[in-house]
C-alpha positions in Angstrom: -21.5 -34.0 -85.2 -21.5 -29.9 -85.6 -24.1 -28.4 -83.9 -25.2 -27.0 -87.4 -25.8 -31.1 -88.5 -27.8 -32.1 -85.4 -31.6 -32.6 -85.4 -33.3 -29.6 -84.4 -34.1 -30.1 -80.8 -38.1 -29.0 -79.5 -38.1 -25.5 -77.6 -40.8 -26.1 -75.3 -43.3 -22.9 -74.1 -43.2 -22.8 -70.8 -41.9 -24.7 -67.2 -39.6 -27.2 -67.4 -39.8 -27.9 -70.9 -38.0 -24.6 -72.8 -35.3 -25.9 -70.5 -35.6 -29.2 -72.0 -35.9 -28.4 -75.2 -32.7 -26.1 -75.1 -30.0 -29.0 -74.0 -29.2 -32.6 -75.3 -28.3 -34.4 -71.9 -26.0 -36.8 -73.9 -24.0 -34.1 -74.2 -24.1 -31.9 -71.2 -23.4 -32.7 -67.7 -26.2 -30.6 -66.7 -28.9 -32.2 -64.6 -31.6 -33.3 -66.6 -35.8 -31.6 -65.6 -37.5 -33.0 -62.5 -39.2 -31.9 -59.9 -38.6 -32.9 -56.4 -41.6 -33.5 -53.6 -42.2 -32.9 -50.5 -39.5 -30.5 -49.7 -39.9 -28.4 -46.4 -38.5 -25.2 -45.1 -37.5 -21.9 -46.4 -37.6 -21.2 -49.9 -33.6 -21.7 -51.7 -31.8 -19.1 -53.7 -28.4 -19.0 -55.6 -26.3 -17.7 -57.5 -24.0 -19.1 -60.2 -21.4 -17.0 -62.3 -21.3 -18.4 -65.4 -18.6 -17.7 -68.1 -20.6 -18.5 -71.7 -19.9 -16.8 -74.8 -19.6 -13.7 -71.8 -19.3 -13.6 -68.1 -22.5 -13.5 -66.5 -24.5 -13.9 -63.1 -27.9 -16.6 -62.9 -30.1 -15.4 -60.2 -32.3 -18.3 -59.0 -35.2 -18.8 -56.7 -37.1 -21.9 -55.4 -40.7 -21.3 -56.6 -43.1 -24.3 -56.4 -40.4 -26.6 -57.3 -38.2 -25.2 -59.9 -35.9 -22.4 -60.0 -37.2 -19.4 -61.3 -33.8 -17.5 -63.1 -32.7 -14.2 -64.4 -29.3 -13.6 -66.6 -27.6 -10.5 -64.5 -25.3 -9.4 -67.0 -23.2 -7.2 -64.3 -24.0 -9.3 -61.1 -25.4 -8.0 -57.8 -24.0 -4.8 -56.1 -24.1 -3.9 -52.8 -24.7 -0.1 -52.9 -28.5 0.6 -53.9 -27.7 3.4 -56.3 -27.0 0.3 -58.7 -29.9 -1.0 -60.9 -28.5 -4.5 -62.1 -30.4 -5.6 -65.4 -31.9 -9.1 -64.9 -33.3 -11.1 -67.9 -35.7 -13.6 -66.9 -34.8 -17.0 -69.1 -36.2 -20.0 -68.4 -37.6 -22.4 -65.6 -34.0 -24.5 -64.3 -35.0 -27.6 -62.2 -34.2 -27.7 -58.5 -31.5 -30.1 -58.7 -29.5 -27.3 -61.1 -28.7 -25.3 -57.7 -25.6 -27.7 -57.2 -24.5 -27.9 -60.8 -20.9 -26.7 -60.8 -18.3 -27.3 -63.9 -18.5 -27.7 -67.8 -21.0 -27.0 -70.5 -19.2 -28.5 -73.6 -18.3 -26.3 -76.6 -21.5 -26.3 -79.0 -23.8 -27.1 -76.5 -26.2 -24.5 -74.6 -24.3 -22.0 -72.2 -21.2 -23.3 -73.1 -18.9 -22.4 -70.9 -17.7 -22.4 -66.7 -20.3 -22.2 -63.9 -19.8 -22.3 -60.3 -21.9 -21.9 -57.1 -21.3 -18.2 -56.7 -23.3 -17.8 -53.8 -26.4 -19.7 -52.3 -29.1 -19.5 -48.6 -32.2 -19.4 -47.9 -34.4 -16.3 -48.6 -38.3 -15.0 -47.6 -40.5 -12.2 -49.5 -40.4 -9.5 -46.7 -43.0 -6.8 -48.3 -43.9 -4.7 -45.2 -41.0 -6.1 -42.9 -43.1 -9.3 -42.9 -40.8 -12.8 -43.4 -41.9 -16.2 -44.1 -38.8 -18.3 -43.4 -40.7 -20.5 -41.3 -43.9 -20.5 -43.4 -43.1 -22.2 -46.9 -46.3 -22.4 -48.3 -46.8 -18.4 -47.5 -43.6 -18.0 -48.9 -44.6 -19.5 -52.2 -48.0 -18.1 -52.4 -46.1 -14.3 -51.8 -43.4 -15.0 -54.3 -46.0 -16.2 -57.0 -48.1 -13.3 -56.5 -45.4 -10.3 -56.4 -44.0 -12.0 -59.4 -46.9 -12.0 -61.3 -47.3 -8.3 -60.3 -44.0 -7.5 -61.5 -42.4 -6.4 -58.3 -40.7 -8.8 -55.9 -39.6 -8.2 -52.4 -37.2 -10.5 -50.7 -34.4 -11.2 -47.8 -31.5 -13.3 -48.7 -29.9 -15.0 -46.2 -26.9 -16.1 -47.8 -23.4 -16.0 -47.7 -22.6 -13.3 -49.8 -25.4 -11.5 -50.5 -27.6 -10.8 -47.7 -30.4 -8.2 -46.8 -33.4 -7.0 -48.3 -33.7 -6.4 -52.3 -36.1 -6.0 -55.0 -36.7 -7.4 -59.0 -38.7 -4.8 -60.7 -40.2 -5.6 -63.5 -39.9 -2.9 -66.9 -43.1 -2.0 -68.0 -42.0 -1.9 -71.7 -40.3 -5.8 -71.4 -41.9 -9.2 -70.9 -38.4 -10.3 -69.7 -36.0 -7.5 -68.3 -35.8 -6.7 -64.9 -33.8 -4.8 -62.7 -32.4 -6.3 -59.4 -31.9 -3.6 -56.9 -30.1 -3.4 -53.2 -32.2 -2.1 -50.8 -30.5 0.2 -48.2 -29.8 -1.5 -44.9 -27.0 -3.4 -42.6 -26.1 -4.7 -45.4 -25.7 -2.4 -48.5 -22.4 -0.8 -49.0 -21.6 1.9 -51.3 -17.9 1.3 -50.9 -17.4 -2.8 -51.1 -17.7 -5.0 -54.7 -19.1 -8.2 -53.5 -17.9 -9.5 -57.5 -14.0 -9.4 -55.9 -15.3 -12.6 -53.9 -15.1 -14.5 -56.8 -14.7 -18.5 -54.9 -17.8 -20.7 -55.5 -19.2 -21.7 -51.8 -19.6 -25.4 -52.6 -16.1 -26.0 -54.4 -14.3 -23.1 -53.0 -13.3 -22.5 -56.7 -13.3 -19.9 -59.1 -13.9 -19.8 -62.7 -10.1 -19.4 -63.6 -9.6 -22.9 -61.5 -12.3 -24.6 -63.8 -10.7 -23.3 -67.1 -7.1 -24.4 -65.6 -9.3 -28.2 -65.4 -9.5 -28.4 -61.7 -13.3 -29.8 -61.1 -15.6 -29.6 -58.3 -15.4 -33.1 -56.5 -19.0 -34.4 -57.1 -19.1 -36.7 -53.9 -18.6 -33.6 -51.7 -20.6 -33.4 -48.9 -24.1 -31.8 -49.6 -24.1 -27.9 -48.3 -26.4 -26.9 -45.6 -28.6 -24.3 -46.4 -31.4 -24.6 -43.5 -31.7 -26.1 -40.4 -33.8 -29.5 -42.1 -30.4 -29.9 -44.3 -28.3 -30.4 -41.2 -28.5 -33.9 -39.9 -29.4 -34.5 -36.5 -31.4 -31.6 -36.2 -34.7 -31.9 -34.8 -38.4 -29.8 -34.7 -38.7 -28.8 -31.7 -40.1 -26.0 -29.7 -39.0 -22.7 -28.8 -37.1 -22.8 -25.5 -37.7 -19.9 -22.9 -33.9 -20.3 -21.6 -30.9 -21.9 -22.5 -27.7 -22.1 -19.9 -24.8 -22.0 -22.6 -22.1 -24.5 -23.1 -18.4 -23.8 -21.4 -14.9 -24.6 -22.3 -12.3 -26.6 -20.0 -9.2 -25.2 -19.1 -5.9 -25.8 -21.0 -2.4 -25.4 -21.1 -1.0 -25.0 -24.7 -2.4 -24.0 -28.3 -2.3 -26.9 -30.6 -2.8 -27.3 -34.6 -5.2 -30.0 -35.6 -7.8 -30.9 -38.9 -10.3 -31.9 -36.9 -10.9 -28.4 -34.5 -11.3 -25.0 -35.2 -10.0 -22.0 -33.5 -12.1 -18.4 -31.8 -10.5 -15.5 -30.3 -11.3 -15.4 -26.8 -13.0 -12.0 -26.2 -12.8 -10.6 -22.9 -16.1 -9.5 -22.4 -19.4 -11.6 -20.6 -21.2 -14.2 -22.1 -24.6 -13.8 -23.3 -27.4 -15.7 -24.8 -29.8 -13.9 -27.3 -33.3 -15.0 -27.5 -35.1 -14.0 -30.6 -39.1 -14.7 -31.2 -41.0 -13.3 -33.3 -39.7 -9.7 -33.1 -39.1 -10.2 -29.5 -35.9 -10.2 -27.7 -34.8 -11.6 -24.4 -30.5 -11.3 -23.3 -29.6 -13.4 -21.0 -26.4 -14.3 -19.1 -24.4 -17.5 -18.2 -26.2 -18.3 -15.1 -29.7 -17.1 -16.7 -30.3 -13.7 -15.4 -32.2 -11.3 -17.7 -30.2 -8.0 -18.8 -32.0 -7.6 -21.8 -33.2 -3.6 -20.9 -29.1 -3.0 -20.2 -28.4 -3.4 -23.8 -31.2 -1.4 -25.4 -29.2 -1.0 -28.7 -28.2 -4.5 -28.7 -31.8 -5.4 -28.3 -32.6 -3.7 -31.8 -30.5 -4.8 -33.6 -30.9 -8.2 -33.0 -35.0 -8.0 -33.2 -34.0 -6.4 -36.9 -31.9 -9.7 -37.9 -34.2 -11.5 -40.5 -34.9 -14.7 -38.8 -38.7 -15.2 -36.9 -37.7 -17.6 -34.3 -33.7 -17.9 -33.5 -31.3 -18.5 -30.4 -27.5 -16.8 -30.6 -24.9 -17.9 -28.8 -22.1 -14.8 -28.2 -20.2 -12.8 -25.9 -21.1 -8.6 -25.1 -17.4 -6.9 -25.4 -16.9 -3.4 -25.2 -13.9 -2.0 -27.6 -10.9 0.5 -25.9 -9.5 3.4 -28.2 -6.7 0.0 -29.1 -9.5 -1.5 -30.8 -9.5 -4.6 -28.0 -12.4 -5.7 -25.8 -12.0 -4.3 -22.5 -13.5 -5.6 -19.7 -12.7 -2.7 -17.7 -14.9 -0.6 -19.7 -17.3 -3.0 -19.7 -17.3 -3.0 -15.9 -18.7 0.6 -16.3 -21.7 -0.4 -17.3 -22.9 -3.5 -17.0 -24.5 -3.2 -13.1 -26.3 0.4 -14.1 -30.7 -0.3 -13.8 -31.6 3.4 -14.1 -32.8 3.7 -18.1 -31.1 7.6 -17.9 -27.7 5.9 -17.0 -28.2 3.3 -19.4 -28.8 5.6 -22.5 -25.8 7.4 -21.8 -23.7 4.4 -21.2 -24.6 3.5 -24.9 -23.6 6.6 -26.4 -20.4 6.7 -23.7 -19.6 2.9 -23.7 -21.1 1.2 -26.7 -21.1 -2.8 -26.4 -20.9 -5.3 -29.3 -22.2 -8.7 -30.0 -19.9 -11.4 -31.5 -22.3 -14.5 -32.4 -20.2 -17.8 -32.4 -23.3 -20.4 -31.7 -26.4 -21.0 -33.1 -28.2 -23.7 -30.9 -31.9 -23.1 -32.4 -33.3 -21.7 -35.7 -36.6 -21.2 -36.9 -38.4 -24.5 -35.3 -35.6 -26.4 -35.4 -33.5 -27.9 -32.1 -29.6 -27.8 -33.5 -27.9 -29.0 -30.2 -27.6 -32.4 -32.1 -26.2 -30.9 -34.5 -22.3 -30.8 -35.3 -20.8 -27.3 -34.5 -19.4 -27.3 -38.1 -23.2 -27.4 -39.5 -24.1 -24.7 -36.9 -21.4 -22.5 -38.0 -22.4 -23.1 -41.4 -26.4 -22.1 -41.1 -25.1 -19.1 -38.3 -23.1 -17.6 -41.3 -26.1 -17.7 -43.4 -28.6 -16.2 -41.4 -27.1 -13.8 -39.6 -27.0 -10.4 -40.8 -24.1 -8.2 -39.3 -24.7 -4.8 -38.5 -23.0 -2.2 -36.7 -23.2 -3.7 -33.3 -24.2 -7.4 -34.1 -21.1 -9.8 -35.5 -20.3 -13.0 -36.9 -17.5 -13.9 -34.6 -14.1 -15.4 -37.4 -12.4 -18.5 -36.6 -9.2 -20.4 -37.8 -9.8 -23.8 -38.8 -6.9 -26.6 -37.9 -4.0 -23.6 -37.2 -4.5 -23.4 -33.5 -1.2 -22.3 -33.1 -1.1 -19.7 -35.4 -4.5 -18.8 -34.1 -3.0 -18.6 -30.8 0.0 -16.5 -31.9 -2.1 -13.9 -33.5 -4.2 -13.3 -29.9 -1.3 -12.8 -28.5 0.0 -10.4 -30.9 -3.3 -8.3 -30.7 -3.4 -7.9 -27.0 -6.8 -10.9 -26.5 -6.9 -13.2 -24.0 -6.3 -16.1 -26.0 -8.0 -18.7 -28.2 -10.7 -20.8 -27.7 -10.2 -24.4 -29.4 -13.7 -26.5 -30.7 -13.6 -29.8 -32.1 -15.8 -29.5 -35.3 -17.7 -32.1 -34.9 -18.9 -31.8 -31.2 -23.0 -31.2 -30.3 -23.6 -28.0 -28.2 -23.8 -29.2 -24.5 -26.0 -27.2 -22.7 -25.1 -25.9 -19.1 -22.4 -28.2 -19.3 -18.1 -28.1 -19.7 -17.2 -30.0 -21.9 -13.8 -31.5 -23.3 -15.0 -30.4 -27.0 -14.0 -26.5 -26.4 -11.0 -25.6 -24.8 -10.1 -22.2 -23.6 -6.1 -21.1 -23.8 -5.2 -18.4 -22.6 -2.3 -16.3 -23.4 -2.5 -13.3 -20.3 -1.3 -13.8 -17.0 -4.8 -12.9 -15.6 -7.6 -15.0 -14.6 -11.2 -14.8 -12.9 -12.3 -15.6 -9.4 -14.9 -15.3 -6.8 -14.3 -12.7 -4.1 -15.5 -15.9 -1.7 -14.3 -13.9 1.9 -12.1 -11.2 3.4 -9.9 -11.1 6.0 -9.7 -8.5 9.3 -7.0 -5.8 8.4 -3.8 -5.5 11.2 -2.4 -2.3 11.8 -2.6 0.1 9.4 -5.5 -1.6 7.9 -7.6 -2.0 10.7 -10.9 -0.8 9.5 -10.7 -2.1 6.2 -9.2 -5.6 5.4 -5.8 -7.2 5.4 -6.8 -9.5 2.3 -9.4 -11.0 -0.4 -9.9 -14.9 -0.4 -10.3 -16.0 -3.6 -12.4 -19.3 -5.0 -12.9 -20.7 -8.3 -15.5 -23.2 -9.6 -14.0 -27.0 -10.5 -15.4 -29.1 -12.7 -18.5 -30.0 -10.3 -18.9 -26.3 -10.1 -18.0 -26.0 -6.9 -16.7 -23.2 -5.3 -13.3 -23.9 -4.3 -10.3 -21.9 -2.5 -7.6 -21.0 -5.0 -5.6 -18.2 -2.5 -5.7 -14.9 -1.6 -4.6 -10.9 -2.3 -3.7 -8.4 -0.3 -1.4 -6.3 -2.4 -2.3 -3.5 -5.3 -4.8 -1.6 -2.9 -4.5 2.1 -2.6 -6.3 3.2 0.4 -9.1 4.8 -0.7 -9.9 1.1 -2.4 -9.3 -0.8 0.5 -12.0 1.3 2.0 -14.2 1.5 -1.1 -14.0 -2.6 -1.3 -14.5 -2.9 2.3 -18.3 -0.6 1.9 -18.8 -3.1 -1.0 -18.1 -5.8 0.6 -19.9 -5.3 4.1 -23.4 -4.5 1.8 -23.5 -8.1 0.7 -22.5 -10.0 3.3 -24.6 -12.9 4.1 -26.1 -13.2 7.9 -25.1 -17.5 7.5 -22.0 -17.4 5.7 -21.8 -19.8 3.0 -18.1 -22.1 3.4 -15.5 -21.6 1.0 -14.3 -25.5 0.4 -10.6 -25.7 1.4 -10.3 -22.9 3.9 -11.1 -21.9 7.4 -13.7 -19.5 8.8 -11.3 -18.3 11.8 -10.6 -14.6 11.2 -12.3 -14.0 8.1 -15.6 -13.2 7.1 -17.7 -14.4 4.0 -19.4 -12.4 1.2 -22.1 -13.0 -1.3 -20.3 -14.0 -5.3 -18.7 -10.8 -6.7 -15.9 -11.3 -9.0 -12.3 -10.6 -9.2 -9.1 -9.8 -11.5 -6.1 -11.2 -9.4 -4.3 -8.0 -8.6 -6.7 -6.0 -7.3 -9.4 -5.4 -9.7 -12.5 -5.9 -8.4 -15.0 -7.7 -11.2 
């Protein structure tokens, strides 16, 4: 029947029910009004492009169990010189955030709509967030919207940062949605040229050429209660981070994805509420090494978060150098320190997410962990979002090798993170002809070297972590090293000298852990 022959359909006032009133839902696939209860965490956002009688963009926000929505003609923009109109329409219901596909011709909207973008977001007037506070959440959103100026963080993956609606004082219903300047506004980048939905992973031009969203696709996760097998829990006060066993070749597989391996030192970030703690593999504390790191991660917009990562420092090539890194990372004087950040700056490359806001993820499958990390992490000048391949290992491989890096690191997607222990789930491969190992021992110097040392013995953990012999060097020294080394090396020598499983004690002496580059290069 033509739209101009139907019964007139009600137009309600207000909620739920202009919504209602606006759609037959024998007609449309759109998802009829409800409600849902006793939902928990942060507050949802998203954005759907939406190609009707013009090409638009719906903002939406989770407000006390609806979506509250504005029509942004021109989308979001990342520079915050740009004032985006946004028209405030009506009330959608919750269960509209995963609509993706066709709105028949005569019906409401007709037209395309994808998942443009979606997260999780928090009102954050005076730097104050509420991810981990919903009903404060609400009770801020309701009352800056009444007010006519709304505050909020998006943690997304598209659209992050802090922006503002403001409402015009000559309009019941216009808006302007602004960008406010920080790590992530950007005068120079369109975020509209990312034009994929991030459910479907299509774009408009995919719908019109009749290629729909698969409706059994898994459900996306937004926040950590959306991820199963996650679990409330505490915040820990240390975490010993999971390792990677050896292996031999790069392999191509569905089921695993695929890091760089970043030659640089491990590192576990500790965020609570403001605070921030660094600490290394084995648990030491070098948070006041890395003051810049430090504030930039107590900026991210999370309340209660651990990061998994590794601290690289970047040559003039553009490829972490632990060399330079080496510079700097045993200085304690703050003087020293200060200008080793302005000399030597480091990075942080987040790969793991083991904890967010309440909520114990080690359960979790790395796949869902990558998925929140991307959403809440905001990168910024020194703090990254470390990219992986997914099922081209070897192609992943080819490319470290290509760029100088040490290789890949392989995870199977669906493995839980192991703390403190090496697991069979991550594999490192590596494609340079250098490895690490203990400086376990020395040996007395003949001839020439006679008050120095003839050669380093050299350990390496096994699987049982323990400290094993895997050889020794002697060659590569210049003499003033061999008599730097040997200054180094008598300061930490024990008084009981610990063994060195698989070698003798005759003619060499013992040293407390320092580490080594075969060749030469003391680590």
């Amino acid at each position: 029947m033509p739209r101009s022959q139907r019964p007139k359909r009600r137009t309600g006032t207000s909620g739920l029910e202009r919504y209602k009133g606006k759609r037959d839902f024998t007609l449309t696939p759109e998802p009829p009004p409800a409600q849902p209860g006793g939902r928990q965490g942060p507050l949802t956002f998203l954005i759907q492009k939406h190609d009707a009688s013009r090409l638009h963009y719906d903002f939406r926000l989770e407000l006390d169990g609806v979506l509250k929505s504005w029509s942004v003609p021109k989308g979001p923009a990342l520079d915050n010189n740009e004032k985006r109109l946004a028209v405030m329409v009506e009330d959608h219901p919750f269960d509209y955030g995963a609509f993706e596909g066709v709105i028949p011709k005569g019906e409401y909207g007709a037209g395309q709509v994808i998942v443009w973008d979606n997260g999780t977001y928090s009102p954050d007037e005076g730097g104050q967030l509420s991810f981990h506070n919903r009903a404060e959440a609400e009770r801020r959103v309701r009352e800056e919207i009444e007010a006519g100026k709304l505050s909020i963080t998006l943690r997304g993956k598209k659209v992050k940062g802090s922006w503002t609606l403001v409402k015009l004082s000559n309009s019941e219903t216009e808006w302007l949605l602004i960008k406010h300047r920080d790590a992530a506004s950007d005068e120079e980048r369109d975020i509209l040229d990312e034009d994929a939905s991030v459910i479907s992973t299509l774009t408009i031009d995919d719908i019109k050429a009749s290629r729909l969203p698969d409706r059994g696709a898994a459900s996306v996760i937004l926040s950590p209660e959306d991820a199963p097998r996650a679990k409330k829990a505490k915040f820990p006060t240390k975490l010993t981070p999971m390792n990677a066993h050896p292996a031999e070749a790069a392999f191509s597989d569905p089921c695993w994805l695929f890091e760089p391996k970043l030659d640089g030192i491990r590192a576990v970030a500790l965020i609570r509420d403001g605070a921030v703690k660094l600490l290394s593999r084995s648990g030491l504390d070098t948070t006041d090494q890395y003051p810049y790191l430090v504030d930039e991660l107590a900026a991210q917009p999370v309340t209660n978060a651990i990061l998994d990562g590794e601290i690289v420092a970047i040559d003039e090539d553009g490829r972490p150098s632990f060399g330079l890194l080496q510079q700097r990372m045993h200085l304690s004087g703050e003087v020293d320190i200060r200008q080793a950040e302005v000399d030597i700056p480091v990075l942080f490359y987040a790969f793991d997410q083991p904890y967010l806001e309440g909520w114990d993820l080690t359960k979790c499958t790395l796949s869902a962990r990558k998925e929140l990390l991307e959403r809440a992490l905001l990168p910024s000048s020194r703090i990254l979002l470390l990219d992986h391949f997914t099922e081209e290992g070897e192609a992943a491989y080819d490319a470290a090798r290509r760029l100088g890096l040490e290789g890949i690191v392989a995870k199977r997607m669906e493995s839980a993170y192991e703390p403190g222990k090496r697991s069979h789930d991550w594999l490192k491969i590596k494609a340079t002809l250098t490895d690490d190992f203990v400086v376990g021992g020395f040996s007395e110097g003949q001839g020439g070297r006679s008050d120095t040392f003839g050669a380093l013995l050299l350990g390496r953990y096994d699987e049982d972590d323990t400290l094993v012999y895997a050889g020794h060097v002697g060659s590569g020294f210049t003499d003033g090293l061999l008599a730097d080394i040997r200054k180094r090396l008598d300061k930490i020598r024990p008084q009981a000298q610990p063994v060195l499983s698989g070698t003798t004690t005759e003619g060499r002496h013992h040293v407390g852990e320092a580490r080594a580059r075969c060749g030469g290069e003391v680590r």
